[in-house]
C-alpha positions in Angstrom: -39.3 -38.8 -69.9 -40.0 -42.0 -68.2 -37.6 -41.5 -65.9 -38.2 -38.3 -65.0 -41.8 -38.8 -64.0 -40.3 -41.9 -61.8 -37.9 -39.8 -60.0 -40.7 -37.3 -59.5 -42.8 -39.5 -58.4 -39.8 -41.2 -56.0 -39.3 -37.5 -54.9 -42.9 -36.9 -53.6 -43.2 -40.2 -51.6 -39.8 -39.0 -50.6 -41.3 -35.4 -49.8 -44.5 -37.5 -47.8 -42.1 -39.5 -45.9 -40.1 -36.9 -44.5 -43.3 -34.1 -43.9 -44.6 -37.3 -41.5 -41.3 -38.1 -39.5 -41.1 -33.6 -39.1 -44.9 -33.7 -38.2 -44.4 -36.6 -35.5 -41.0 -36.2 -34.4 -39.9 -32.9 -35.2 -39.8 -30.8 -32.2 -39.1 -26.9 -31.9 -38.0 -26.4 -28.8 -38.6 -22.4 -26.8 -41.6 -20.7 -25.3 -42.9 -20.5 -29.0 -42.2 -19.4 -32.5 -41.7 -16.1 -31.9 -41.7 -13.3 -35.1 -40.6 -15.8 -38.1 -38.9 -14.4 -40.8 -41.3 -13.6 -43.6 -41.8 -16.2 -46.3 -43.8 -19.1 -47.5 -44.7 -22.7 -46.5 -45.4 -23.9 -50.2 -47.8 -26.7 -51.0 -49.0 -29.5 -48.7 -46.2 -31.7 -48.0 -43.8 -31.1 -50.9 -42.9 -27.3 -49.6 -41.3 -25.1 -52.3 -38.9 -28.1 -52.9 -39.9 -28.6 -56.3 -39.5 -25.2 -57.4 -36.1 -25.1 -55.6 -34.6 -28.0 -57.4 -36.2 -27.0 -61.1 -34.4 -23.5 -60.8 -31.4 -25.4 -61.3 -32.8 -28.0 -63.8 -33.2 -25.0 -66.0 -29.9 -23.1 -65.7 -31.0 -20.4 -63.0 -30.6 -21.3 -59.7 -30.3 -18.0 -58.3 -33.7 -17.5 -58.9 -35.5 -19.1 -56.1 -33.4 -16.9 -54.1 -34.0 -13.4 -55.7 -37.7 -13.9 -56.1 -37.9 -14.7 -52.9 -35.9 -11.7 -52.2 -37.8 -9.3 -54.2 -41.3 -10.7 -53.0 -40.2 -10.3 -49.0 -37.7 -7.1 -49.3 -35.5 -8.9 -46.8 -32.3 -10.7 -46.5 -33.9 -13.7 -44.7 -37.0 -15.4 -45.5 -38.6 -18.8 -44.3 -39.6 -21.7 -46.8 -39.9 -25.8 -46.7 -37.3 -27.5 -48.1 -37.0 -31.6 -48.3 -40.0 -31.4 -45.6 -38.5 -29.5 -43.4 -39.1 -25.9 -42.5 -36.2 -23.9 -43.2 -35.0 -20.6 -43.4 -32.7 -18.5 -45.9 -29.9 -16.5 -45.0 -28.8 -13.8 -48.2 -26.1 -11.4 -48.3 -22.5 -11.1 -46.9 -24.4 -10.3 -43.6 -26.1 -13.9 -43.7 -22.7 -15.4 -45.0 -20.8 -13.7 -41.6 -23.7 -14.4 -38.7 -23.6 -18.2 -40.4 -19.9 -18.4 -40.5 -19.0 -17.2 -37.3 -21.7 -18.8 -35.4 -20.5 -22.3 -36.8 -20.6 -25.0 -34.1 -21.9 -21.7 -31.4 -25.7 -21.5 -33.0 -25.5 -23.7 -36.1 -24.1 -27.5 -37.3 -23.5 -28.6 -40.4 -26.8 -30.4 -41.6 -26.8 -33.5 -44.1 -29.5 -35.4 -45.7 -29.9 -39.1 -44.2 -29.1 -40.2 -47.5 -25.4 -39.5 -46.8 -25.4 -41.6 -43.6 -26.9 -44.4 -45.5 -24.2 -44.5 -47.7 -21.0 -44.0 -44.8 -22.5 -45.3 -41.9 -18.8 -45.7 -39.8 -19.1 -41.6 -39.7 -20.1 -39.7 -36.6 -20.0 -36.0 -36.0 -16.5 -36.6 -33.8 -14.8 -38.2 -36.5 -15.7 -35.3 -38.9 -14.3 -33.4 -36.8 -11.0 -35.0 -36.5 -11.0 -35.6 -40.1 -11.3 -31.9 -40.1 -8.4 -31.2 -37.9 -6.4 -33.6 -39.6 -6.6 -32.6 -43.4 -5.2 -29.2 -43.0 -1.8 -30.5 -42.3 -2.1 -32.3 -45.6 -4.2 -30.3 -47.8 -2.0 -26.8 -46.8 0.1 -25.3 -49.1 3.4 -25.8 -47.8 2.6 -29.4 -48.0 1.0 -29.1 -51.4 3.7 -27.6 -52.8 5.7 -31.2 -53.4 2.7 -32.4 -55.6 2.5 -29.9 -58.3 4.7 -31.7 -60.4 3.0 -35.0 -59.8 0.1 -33.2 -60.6 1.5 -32.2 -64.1 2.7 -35.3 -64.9 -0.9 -36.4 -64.2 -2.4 -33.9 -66.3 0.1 -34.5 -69.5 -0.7 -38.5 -69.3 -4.5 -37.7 -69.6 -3.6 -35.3 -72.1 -1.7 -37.4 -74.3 -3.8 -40.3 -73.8 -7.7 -38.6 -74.2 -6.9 -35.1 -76.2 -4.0 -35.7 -78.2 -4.5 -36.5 -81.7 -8.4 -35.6 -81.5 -10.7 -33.7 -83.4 -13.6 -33.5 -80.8 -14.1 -34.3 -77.8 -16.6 -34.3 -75.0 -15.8 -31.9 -71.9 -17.1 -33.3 -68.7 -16.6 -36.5 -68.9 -13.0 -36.1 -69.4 -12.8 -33.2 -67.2 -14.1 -35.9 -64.1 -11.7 -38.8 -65.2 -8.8 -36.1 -65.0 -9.8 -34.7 -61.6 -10.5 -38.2 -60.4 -7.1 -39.8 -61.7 -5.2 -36.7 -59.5 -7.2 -37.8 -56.0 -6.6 -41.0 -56.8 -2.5 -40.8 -57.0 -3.0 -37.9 -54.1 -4.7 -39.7 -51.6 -4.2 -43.4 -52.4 -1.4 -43.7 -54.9 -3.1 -45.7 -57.2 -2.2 -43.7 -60.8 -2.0 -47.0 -63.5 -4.8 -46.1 -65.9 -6.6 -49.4 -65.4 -6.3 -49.3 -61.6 -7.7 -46.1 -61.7 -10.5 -47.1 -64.5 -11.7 -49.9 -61.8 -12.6 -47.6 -58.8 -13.7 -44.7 -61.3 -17.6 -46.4 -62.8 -18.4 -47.7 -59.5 -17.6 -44.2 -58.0 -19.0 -42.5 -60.8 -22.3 -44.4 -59.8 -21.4 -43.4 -55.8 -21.2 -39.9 -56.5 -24.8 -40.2 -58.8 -26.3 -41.4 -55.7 -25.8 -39.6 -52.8 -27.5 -36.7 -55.0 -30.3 -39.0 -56.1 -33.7 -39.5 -53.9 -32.9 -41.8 -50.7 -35.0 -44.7 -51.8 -33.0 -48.0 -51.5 -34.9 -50.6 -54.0 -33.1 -52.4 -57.0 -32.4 -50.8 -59.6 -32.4 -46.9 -58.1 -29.7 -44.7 -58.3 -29.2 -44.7 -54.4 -29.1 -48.3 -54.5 -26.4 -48.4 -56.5 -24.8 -45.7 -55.0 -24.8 -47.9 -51.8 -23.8 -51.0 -53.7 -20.8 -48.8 -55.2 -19.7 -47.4 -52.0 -19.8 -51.4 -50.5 -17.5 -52.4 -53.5 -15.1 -49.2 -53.3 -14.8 -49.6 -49.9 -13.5 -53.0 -50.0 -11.5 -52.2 -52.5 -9.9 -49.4 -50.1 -9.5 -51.9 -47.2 -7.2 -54.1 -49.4 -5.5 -51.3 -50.0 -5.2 -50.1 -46.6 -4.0 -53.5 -45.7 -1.1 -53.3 -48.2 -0.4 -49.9 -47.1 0.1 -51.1 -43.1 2.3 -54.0 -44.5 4.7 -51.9 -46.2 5.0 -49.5 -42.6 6.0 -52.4 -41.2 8.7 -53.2 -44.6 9.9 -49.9 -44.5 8.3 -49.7 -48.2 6.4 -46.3 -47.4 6.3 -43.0 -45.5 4.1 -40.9 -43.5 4.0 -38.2 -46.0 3.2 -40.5 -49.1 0.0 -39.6 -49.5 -3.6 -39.0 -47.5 -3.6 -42.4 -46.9 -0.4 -42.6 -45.1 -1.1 -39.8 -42.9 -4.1 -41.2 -41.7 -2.4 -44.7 -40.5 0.5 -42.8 -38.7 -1.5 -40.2 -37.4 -3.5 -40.1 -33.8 -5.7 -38.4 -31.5 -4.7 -36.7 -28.4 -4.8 -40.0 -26.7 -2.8 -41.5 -29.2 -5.8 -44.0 -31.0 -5.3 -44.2 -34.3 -8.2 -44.3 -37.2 -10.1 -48.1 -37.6 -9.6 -49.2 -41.2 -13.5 -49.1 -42.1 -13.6 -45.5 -40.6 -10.5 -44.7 -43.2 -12.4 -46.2 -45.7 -14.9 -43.6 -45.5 -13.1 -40.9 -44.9 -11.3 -41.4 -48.1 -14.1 -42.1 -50.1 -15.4 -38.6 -48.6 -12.6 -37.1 -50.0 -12.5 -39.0 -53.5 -16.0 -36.9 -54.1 -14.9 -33.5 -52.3 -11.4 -33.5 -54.5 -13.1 -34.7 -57.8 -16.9 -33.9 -58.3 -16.6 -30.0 -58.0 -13.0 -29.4 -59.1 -14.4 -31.3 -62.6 -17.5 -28.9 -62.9 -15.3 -26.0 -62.7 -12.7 -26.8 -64.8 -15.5 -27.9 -67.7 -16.9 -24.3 -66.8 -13.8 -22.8 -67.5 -13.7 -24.3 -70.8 -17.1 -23.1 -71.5 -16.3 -19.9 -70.9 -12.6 -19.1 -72.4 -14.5 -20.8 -75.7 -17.0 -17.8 -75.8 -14.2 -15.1 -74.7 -11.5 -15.1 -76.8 -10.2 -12.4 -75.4 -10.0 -14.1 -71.9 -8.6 -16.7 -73.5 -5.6 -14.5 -75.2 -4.7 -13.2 -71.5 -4.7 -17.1 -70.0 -2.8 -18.4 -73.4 -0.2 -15.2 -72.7 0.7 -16.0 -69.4 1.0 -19.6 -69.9 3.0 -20.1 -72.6 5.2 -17.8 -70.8 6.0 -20.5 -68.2 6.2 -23.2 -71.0 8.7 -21.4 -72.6 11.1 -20.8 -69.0 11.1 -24.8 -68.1 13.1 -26.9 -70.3 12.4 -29.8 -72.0 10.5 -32.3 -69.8 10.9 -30.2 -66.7 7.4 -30.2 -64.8 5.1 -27.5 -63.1 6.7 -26.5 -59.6 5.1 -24.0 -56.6 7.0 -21.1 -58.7 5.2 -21.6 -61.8 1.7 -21.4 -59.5 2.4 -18.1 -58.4 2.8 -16.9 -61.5 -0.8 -17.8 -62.8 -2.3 -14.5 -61.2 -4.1 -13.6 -64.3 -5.3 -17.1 -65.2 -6.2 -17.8 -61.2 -8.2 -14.1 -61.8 -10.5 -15.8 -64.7 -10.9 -19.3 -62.8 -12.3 -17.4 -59.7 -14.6 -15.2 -62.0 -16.0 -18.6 -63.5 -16.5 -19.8 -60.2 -18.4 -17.0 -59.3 -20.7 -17.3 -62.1 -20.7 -21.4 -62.1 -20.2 -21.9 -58.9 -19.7 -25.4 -57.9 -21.0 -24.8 -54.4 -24.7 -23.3 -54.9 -24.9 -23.1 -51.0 -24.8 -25.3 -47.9 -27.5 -26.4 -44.9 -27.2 -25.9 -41.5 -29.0 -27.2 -38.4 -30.0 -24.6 -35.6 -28.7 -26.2 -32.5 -30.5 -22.8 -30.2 -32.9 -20.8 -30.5 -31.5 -17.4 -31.8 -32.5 -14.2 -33.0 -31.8 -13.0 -36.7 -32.3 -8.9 -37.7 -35.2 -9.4 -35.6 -36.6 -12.5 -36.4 -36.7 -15.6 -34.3 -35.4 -18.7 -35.9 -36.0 -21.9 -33.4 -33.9 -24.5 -32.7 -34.4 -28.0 -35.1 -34.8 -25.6 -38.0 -33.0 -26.2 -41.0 -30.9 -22.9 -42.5 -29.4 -22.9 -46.1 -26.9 -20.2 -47.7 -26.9 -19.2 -51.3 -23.8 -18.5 -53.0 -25.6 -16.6 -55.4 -27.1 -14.1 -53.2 -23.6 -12.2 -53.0 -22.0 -13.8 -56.5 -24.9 -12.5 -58.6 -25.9 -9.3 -56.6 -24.6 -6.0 -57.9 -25.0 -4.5 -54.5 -21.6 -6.9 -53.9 -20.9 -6.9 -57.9 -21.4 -4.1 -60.3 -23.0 -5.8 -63.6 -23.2 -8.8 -61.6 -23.5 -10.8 -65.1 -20.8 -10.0 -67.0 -17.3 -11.3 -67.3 -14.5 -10.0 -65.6 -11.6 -11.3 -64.1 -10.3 -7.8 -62.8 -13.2 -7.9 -59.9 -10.3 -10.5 -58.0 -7.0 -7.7 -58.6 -5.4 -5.9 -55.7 -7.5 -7.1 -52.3 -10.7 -8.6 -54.7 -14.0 -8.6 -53.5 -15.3 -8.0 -49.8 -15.2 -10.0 -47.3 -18.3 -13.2 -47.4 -18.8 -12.0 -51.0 -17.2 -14.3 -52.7 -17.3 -17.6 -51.1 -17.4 -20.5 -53.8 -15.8 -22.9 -50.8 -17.6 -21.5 -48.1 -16.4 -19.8 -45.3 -15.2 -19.8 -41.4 -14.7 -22.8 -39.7 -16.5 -25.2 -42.3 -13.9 -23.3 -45.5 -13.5 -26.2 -47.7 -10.1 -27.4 -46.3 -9.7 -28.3 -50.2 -9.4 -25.1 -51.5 -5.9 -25.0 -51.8 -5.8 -28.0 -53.1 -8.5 -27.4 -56.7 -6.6 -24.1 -56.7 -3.3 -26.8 -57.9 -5.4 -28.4 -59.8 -7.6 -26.3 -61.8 -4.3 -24.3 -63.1 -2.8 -27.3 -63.7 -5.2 -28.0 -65.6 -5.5 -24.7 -67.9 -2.0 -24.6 -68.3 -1.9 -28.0 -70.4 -5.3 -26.8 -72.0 -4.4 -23.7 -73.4 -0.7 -24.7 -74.3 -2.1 -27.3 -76.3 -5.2 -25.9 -78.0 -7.8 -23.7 -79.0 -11.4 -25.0 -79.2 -14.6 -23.9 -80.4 -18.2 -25.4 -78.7 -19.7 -27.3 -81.3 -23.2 -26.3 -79.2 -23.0 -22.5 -79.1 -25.8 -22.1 -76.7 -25.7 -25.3 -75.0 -27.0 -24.7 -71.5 -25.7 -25.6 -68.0 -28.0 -26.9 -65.4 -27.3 -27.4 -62.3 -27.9 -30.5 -60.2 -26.4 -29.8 -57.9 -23.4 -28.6 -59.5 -23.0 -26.9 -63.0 -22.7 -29.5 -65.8 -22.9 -28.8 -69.6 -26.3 -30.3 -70.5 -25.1 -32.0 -73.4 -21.3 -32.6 -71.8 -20.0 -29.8 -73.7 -18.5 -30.9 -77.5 -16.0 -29.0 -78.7 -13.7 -29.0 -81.7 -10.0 -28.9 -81.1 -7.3 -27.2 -82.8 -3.9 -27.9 -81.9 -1.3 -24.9 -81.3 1.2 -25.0 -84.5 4.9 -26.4 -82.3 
């Protein structure tokens, strides 16, 4: 309790700070305000931030969204967020004018606590990063890492399943998604090379969701003290990896890594170790953070649907039975996960890992007739088309049928977001996550020894208590 009345208190000279650098700095550029979209200010310098944030503390975020909805009868409304005015785009509508608009009216937006932590990043090298990923993270290239990917997922098996009564979801959930980016991008897959970068990142990943406030002792400045270790760590790494281009001891297509060092711009520069750094240390969170919260969601919910659970079990043990003994996963046995790929997409639409994203209005624009000036900050809710039955009927209950034939409507369902910003990524948890449910469910059944244990969300879905469950091993 303690703690919490810290961080709250942390939060609201947080919430001063930034209300005084918008009041003094912030400038909202055109001939004036115009028609605003309907909506609310909040209180005196905190905004509606705190009810925002406790929507998710107790298991509902949608409902900031639909009150707000219901109160306004529109599909865009203006708020204060992190002491900034901002306003909220609902709907596939929103989801399209956002999408299509990217980089035209509207940036991506991040806090300043993220360029605290990689200060080597720019916009441009985003954006090259961006360009650059694709060619990796597509699934013709993917295709040569599902069996490296299974022979992850049967080490952490064996090593933190096997042989065990209980055990506690999330945490092993994260060290299994983490081990995968780590062999993926950097090739480092011995346990206890793995173990050394995963507490400090653990503690990265902590902070760059925590309140900005760099003193001893807070989570951001650990998070900063984290990313300063890992990064060195990746630089020695890097080092090693230049030296053994130059041996002849590794190739382009190795991993992330190796594309980065033999890959250049259009005028032939290639990336400065410190800027690689980062970048991978971006995508250690991206290809472990959110991939572990849905596959601990999916857990949660095949242990209250046994019926769900028969259909995934059925089609899995299927494959097992056509590969012989000690033949891995290959790009064949994906495409025949439809059903299972069905229930991990209707988990994701209920637990998304992605409640929404921020934007920056780079112009003035106009928005179903409402103005919306440049410097304001614009957020998207997943929720307003995952939870809505105007997009899907009974909008709360289970059902993995809602992604057969074509699935839903377009900027519906958009648990990685959508037009130019689409998680390049996706691809790449899809691997993973049925990786991951096939040596689940070949294994065991389970039970949650919490039966109505809730998920909050912050900022991801996460079992409250780390989700126990009891194991029972499938007879051989």
């Amino acid at each position: 309790m303690e703690l919490f009345y810290a961080s709250l208190l942390a939060f609201f000279v947080l919430s001063i700070t930034l209300s005084l650098h918008f009041l003094f700095y912030g400038k909202t550029t055109g001939s004036g305000l115009g028609n605003l979209p309907p909506g609310s200010a909040g209180f005196p310098i905190v905004g509606e931030s705190l009810a925002f944030l406790s929507t998710g503390w107790k298991g509902h975020p949608e409902k900031f969204v639909f009150d707000r909805i219901a109160k306004y009868s529109s599909c865009v409304f203006r708020t204060s967020l992190l002491g900034s005015p901002m306003v909220v785009f609902c709907g596939a509508a929103g989801n399209k004018f956002l999408f299509s608009n990217e980089n035209k009216l509207v940036r991506a937006w991040w806090p300043s606590s993220v360029n605290k932590i990689f200060p080597t990043s720019s916009k441009e090298e985003a954006i090259r990063l961006r360009k650059m990923l694709p060619n990796f993270l597509k699934a013709e290239a993917l295709q040569r890492y599902v069996g490296i990917m299974d022979g992850v997922a049967q080490r952490h098996f064996a090593a933190d399943w096997k042989n065990k009564d209980q055990v506690e979801v999330y945490p092993l959930t994260k060290h299994y998604t983490f081990w995968i980016a780590s062999r993926l991008f950097i090739s480092v897959e011995e346990p206890g090379h793995v173990a050394r970068f995963e507490d400090p990142f653990t503690a990265l990943a902590a902070g760059i969701i925590s309140v900005p406030i760099d003193l001893p002792g807070t989570p951001f400045n650990r998070a900063i003290k984290a990313a300063h270790f890992i990064r060195t760590e990746l630089v020695a790494i890097i080092k090693q990896r230049k030296q053994d281009f130059a041996e002849g001891k590794a190739s382009p297509a190795q991993d992330i890594l190796s594309h980065m060092l033999s890959t250049s711009d259009e005028n032939g520069k290639f990336m400065h170790e410190a800027d690689i750094a980062d970048k991978i240390l971006a995508l250690l969170i991206g290809g472990h953070d959110t991939a572990s919260s849905s596959c601990a969601s999916i857990v949660k919910f095949l242990a209250e649907l046994p019926e769900v659970y028969e259909g995934v079990y059925i089609e899995q043990m299927e494959i097992a039975k056509s590969k012989a003994a000690g033949e891995l996963l290959n790009w064949d046995d994906i495409q025949k996960m439809k059903y299972s790929w069905n229930v991990a997409c209707e988990v994701m639409r209920l637990a998304p890992p992605l409640q929404g994203a921020f934007r920056d209005a780079i112009n003035d624009f106009m928005y179903n007739g409402f103005s919306i000036p440049k410097g304001w900050k614009i957020y998207w809710s997943v929720h307003s088309t995952h939870k809505n039955a105007e997009f899907f009927p009974d909008p709360l209950k289970f059902d993995p049928s809602r992604f057969e034939g074509s699935g839903p409507a377009p900027y519906t369902f958009v648990p990685f977001g959508g037009g130019p910003r689409m998680c390049p990524g996706k691809e790449y948890a899809r691997l993973e996550i049925l990786v991951f449910m096939h040596n689940l469910v070949r294994r065991f059944k389970w039970e949650k020894v919490i039966p109505n244990e809730k998920m909050i969300v912050d900022p991801m879905p996460i079992p409250e208590k780390g989700l126990p469950i009891r194991l029972y091993p499938h007879k051989a």
